[in-house]
NUGUKOL-598905 format. One record per residue: residue in one letter; z, x, y of N, C-alpha, C, CB in turn; residue number from 1. Coordinates in steps of 0.001 Angstrom, whole numbers, plus 500000, padded with zeros to 6 digits. Glycine has a CB too. Layout:
<atoms>
residu=A	n.Z=Z	n.X=X	n.Y=Y	ca.Z=Z	ca.X=X	ca.Y=Y	c.Z=Z	c.X=X	c.Y=Y	cb.Z=Z	cb.X=X	cb.Y=Y	num=NUM .
...
</atoms>
This chain:
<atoms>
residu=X	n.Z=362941	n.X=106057	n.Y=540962	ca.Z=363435	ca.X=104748	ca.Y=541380	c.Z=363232	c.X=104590	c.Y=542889	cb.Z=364939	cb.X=104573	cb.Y=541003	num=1 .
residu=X	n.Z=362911	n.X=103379	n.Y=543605	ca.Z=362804	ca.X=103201	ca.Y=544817	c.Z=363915	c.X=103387	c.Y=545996	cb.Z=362396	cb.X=102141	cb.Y=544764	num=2 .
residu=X	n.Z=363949	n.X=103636	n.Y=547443	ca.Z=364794	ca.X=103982	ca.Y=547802	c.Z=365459	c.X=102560	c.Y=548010	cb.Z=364574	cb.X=104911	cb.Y=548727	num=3 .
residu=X	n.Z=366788	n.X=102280	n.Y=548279	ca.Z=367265	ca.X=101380	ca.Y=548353	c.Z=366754	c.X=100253	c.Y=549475	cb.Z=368353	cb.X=101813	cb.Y=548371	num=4 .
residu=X	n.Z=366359	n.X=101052	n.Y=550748	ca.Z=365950	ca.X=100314	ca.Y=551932	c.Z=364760	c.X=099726	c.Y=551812	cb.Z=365904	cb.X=101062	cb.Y=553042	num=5 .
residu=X	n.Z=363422	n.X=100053	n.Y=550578	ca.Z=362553	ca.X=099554	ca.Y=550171	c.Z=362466	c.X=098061	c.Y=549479	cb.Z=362259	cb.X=100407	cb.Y=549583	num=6 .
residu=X	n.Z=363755	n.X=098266	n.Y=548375	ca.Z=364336	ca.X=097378	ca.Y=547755	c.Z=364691	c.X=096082	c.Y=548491	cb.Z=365324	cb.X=097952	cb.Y=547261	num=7 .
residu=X	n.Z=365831	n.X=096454	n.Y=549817	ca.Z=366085	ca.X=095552	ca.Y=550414	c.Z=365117	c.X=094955	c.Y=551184	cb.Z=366949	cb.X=095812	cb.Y=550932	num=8 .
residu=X	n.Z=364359	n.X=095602	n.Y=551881	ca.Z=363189	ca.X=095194	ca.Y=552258	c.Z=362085	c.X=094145	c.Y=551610	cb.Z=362736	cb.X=096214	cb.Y=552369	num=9 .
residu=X	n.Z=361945	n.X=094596	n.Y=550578	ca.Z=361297	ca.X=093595	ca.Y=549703	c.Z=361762	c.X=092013	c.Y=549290	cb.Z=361242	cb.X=094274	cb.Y=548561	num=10 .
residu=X	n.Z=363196	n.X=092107	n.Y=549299	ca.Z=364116	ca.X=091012	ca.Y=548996	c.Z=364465	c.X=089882	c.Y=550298	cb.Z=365482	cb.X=091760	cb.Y=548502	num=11 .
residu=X	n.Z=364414	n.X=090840	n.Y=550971	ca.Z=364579	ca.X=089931	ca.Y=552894	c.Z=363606	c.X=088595	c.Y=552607	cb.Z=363549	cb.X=091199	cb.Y=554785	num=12 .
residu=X	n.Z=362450	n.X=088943	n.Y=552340	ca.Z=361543	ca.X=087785	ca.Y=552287	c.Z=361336	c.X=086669	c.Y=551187	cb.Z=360432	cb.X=088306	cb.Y=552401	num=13 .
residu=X	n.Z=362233	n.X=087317	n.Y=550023	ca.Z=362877	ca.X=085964	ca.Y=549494	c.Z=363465	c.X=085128	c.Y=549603	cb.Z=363268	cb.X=085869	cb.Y=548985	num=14 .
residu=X	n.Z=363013	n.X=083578	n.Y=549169	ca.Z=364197	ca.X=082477	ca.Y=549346	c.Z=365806	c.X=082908	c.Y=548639	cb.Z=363591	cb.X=080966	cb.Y=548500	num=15 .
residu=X	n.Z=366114	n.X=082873	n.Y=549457	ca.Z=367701	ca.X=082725	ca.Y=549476	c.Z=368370	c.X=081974	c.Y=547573	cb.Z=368068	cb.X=081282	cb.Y=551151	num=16 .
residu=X	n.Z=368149	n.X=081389	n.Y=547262	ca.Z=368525	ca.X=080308	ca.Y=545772	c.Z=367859	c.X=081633	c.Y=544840	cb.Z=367361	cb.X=078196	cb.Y=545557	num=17 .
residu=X	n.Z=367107	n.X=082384	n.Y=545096	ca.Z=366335	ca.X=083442	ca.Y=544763	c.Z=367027	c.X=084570	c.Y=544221	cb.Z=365637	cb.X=083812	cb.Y=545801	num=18 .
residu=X	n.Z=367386	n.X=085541	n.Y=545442	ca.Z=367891	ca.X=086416	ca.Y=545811	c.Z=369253	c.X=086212	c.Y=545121	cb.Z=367750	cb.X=086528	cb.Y=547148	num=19 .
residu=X	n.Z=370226	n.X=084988	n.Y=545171	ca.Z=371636	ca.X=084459	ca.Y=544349	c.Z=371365	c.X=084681	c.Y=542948	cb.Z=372045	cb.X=082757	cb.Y=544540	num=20 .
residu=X	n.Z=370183	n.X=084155	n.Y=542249	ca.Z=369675	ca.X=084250	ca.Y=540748	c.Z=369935	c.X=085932	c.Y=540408	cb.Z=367794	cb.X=083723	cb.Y=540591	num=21 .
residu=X	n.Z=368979	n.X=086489	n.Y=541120	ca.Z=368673	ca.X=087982	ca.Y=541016	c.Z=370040	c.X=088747	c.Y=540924	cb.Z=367793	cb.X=088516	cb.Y=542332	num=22 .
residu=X	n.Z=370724	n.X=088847	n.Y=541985	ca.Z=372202	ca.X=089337	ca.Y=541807	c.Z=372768	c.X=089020	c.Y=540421	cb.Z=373165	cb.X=088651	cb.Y=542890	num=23 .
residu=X	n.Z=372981	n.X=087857	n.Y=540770	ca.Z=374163	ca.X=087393	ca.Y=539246	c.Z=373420	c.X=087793	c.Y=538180	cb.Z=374593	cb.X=085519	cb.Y=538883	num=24 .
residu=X	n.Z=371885	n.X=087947	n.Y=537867	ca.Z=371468	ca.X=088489	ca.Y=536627	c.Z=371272	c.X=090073	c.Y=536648	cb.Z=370187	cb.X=087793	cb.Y=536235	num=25 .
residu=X	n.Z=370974	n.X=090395	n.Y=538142	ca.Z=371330	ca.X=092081	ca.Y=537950	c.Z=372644	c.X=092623	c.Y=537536	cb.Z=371168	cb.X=092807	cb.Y=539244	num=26 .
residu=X	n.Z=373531	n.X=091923	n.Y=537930	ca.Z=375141	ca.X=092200	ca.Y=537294	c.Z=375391	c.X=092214	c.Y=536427	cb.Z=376055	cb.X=091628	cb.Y=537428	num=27 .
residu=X	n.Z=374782	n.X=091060	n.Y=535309	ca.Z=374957	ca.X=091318	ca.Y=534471	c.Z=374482	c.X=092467	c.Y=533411	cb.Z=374910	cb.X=090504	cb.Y=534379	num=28 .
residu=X	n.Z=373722	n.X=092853	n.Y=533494	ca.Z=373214	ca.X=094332	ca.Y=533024	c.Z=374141	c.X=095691	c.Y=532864	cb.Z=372190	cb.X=094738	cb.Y=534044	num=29 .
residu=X	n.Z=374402	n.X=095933	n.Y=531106	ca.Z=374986	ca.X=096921	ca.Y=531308	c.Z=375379	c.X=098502	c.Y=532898	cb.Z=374377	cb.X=097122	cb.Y=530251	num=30 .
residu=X	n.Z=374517	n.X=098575	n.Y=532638	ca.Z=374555	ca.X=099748	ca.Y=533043	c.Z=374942	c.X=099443	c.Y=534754	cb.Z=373125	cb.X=100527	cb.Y=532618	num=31 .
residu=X	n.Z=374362	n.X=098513	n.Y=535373	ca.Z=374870	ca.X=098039	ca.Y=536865	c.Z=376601	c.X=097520	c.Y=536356	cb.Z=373630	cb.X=096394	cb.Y=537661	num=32 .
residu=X	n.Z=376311	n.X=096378	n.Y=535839	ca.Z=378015	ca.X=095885	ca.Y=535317	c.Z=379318	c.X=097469	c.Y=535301	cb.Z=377793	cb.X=095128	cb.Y=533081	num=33 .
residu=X	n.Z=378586	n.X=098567	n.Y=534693	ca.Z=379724	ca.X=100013	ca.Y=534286	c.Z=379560	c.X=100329	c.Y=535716	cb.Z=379178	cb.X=101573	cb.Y=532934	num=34 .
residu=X	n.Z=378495	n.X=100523	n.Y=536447	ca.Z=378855	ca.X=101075	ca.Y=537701	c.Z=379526	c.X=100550	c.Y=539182	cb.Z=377838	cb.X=101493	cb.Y=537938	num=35 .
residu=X	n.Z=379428	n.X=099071	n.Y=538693	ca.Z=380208	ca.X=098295	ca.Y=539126	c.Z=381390	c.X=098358	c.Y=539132	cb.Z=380030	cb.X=097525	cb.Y=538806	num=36 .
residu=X	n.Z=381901	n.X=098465	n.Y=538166	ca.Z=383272	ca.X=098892	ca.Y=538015	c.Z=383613	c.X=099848	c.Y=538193	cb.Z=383737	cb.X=098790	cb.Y=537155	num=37 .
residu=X	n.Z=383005	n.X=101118	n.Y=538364	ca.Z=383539	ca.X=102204	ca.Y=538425	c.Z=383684	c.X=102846	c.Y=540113	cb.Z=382720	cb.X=102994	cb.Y=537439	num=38 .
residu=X	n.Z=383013	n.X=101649	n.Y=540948	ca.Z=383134	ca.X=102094	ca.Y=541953	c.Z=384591	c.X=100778	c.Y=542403	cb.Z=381529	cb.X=102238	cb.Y=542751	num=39 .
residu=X	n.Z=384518	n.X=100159	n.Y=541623	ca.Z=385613	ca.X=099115	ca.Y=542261	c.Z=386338	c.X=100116	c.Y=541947	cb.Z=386024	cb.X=097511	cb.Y=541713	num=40 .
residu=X	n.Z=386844	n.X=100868	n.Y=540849	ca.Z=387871	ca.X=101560	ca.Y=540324	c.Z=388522	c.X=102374	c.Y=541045	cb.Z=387563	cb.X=102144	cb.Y=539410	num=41 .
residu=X	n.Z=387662	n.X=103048	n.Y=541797	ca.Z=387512	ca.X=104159	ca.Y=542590	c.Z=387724	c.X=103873	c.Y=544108	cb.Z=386199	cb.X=104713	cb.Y=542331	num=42 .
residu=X	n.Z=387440	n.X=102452	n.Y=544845	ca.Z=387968	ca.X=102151	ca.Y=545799	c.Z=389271	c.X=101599	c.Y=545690	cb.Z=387237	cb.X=101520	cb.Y=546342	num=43 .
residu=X	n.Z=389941	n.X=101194	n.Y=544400	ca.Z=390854	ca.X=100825	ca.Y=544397	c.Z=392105	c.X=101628	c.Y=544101	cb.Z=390630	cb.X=100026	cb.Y=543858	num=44 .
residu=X	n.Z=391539	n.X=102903	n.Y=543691	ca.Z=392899	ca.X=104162	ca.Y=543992	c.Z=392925	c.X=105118	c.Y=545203	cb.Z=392937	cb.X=105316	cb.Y=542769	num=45 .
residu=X	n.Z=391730	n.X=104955	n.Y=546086	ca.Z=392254	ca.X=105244	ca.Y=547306	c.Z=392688	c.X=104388	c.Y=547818	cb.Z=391621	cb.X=105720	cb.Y=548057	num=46 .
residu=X	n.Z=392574	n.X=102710	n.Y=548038	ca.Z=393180	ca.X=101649	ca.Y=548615	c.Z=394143	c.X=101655	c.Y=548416	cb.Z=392882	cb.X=100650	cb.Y=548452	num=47 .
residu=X	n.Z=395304	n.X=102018	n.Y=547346	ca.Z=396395	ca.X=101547	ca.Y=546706	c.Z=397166	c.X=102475	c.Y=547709	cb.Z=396527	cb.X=101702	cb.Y=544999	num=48 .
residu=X	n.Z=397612	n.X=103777	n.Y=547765	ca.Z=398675	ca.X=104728	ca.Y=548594	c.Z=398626	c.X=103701	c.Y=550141	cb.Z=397953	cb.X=106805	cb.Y=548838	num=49 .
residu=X	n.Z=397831	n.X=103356	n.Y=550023	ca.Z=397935	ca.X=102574	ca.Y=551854	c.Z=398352	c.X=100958	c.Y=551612	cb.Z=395934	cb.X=102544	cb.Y=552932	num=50 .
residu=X	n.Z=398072	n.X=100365	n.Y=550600	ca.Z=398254	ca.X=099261	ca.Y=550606	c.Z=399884	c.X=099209	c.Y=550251	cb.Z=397248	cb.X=098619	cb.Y=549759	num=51 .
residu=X	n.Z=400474	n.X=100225	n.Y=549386	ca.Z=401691	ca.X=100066	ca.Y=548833	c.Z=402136	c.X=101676	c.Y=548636	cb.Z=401603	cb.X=099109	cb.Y=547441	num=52 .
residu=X	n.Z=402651	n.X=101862	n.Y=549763	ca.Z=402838	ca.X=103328	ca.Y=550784	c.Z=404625	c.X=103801	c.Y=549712	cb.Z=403175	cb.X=102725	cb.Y=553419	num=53 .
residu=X	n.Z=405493	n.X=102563	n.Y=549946	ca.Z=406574	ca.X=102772	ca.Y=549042	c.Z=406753	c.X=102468	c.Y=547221	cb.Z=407473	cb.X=102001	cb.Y=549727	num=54 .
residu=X	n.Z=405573	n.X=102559	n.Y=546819	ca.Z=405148	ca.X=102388	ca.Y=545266	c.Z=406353	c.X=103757	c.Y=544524	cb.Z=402943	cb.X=102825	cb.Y=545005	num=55 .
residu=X	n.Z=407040	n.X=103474	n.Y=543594	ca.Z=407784	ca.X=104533	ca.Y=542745	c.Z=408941	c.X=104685	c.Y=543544	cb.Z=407013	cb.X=105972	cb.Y=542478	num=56 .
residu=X	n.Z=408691	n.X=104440	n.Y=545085	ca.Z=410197	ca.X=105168	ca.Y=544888	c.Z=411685	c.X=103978	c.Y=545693	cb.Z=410044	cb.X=107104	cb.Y=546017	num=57 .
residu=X	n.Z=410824	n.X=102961	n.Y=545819	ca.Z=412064	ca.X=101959	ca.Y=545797	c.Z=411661	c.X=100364	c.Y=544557	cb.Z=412281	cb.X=101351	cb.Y=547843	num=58 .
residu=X	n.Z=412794	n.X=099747	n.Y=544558	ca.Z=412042	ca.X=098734	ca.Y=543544	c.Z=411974	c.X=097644	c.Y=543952	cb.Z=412537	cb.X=098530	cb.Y=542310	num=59 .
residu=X	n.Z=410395	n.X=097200	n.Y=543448	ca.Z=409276	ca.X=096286	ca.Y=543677	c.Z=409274	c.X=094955	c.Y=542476	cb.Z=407824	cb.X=097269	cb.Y=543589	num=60 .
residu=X	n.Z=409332	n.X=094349	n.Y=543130	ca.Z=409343	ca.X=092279	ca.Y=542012	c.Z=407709	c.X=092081	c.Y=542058	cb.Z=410418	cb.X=090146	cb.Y=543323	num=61 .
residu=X	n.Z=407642	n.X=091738	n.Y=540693	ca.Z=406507	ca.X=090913	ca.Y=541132	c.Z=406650	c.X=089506	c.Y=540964	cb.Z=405345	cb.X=091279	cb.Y=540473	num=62 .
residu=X	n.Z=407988	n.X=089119	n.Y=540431	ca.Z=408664	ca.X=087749	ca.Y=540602	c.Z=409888	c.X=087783	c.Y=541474	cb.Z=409086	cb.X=087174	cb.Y=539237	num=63 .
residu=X	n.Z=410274	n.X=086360	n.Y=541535	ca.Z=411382	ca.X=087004	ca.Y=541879	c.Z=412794	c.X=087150	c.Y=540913	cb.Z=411639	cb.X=086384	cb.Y=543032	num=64 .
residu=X	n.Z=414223	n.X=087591	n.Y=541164	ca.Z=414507	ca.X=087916	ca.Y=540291	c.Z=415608	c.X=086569	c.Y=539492	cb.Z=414909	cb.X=089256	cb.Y=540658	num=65 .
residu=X	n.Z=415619	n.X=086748	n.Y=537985	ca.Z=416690	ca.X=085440	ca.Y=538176	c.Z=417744	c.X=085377	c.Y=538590	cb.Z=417037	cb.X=084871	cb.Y=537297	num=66 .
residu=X	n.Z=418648	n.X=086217	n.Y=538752	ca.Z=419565	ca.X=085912	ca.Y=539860	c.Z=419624	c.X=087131	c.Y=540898	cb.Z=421027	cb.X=085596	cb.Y=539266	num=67 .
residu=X	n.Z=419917	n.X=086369	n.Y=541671	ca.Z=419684	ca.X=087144	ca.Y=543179	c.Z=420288	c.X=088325	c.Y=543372	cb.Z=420176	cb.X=086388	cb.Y=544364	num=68 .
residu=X	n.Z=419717	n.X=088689	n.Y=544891	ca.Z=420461	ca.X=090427	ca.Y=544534	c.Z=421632	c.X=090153	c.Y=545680	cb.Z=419146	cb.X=092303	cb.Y=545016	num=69 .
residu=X	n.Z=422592	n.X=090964	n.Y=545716	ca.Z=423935	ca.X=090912	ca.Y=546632	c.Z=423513	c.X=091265	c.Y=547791	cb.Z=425149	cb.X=091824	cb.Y=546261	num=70 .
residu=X	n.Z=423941	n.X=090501	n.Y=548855	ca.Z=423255	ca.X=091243	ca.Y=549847	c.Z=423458	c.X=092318	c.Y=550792	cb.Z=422969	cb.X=090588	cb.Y=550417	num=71 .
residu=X	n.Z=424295	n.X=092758	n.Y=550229	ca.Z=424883	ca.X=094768	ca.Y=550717	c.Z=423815	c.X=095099	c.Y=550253	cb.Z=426431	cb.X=095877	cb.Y=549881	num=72 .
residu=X	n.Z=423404	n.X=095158	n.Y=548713	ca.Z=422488	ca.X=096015	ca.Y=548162	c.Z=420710	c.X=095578	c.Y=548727	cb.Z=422788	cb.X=095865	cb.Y=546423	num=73 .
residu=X	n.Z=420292	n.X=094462	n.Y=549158	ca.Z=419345	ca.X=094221	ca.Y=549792	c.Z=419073	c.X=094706	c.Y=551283	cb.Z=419343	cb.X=093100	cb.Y=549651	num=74 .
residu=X	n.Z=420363	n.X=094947	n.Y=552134	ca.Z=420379	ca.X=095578	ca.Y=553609	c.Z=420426	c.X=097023	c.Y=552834	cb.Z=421890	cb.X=095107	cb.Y=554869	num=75 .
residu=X	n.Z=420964	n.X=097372	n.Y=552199	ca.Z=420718	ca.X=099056	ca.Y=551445	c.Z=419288	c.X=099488	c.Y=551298	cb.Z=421306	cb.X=099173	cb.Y=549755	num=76 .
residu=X	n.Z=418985	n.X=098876	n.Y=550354	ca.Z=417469	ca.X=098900	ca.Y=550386	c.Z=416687	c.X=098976	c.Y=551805	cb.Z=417012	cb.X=097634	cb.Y=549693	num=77 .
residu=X	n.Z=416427	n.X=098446	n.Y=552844	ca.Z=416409	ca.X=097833	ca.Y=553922	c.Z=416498	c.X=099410	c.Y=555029	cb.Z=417736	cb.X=096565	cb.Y=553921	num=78 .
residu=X	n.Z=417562	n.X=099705	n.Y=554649	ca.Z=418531	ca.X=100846	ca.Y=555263	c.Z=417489	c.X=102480	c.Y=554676	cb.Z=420620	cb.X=100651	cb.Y=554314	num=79 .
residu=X	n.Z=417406	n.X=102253	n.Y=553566	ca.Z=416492	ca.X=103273	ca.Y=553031	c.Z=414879	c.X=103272	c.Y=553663	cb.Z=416468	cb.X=103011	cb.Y=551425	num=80 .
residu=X	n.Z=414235	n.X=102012	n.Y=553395	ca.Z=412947	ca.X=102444	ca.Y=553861	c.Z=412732	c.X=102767	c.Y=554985	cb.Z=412136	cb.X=101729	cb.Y=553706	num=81 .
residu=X	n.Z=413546	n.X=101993	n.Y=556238	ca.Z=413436	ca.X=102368	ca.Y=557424	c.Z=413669	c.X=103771	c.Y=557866	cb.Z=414119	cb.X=101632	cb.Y=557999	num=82 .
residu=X	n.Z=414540	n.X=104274	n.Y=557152	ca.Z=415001	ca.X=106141	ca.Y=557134	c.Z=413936	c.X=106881	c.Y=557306	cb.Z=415645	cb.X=106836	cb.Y=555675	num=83 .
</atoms>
C-alpha cells in the first residue's frame, strides 16, 4: 500500500467538491468505517479520566434531578471534591 504522504500528495491537486466525494465514500467502506471506530474508541478512553477526573466516586446527573437536592448536602458534596 502507498505511503500515506504519497496519497496526500496526490489528492492536494484535486478539486476540493472532489476530495469531499472521496472521503464520505472512503468511509463508508467496511474495513476504513471498523477502523474508524476503533481509533475513535481508543481516543475516547484515554480522553475520558481527564475529561471527567471525578467519574465513580461522587454522583453525577445527566438531568437534572426532580426534586432538588438540600443544600447542606450540595455544599457537602462541594466540601468533598475540593478535599
Amino acid at each position: 500500500m502507498e505511503d500515506i504522504d504519497q496519497i496526500l500528495n496526490k489528492v492536494t491537486g484535486l478539486p476540493v467538491w472532489l476530495v469531499q466525494f472521496l472521503e464520505k465514500w472512503v468511509k463508508k467502506l467496511p474495513k476504513v468505517k471498523t477502523e474508524i471506530e476503533k481509533q475513535t474508541e481508543s481516543m475516547i478512553r484515554r480522553l475520558k479520566p481527564s475529561v471527567k477526573p471525578y467519574e465513580g466516586k461522587f454522583n453525577s446527573y445527566s438531568i437534572l434531578p426532580l426534586n432538588g437536592l438540600d443544600q447542606e448536602e450540595i455544599l457537602s458534596e462541594i466540601k468533598k471534591i475540593t478535599e
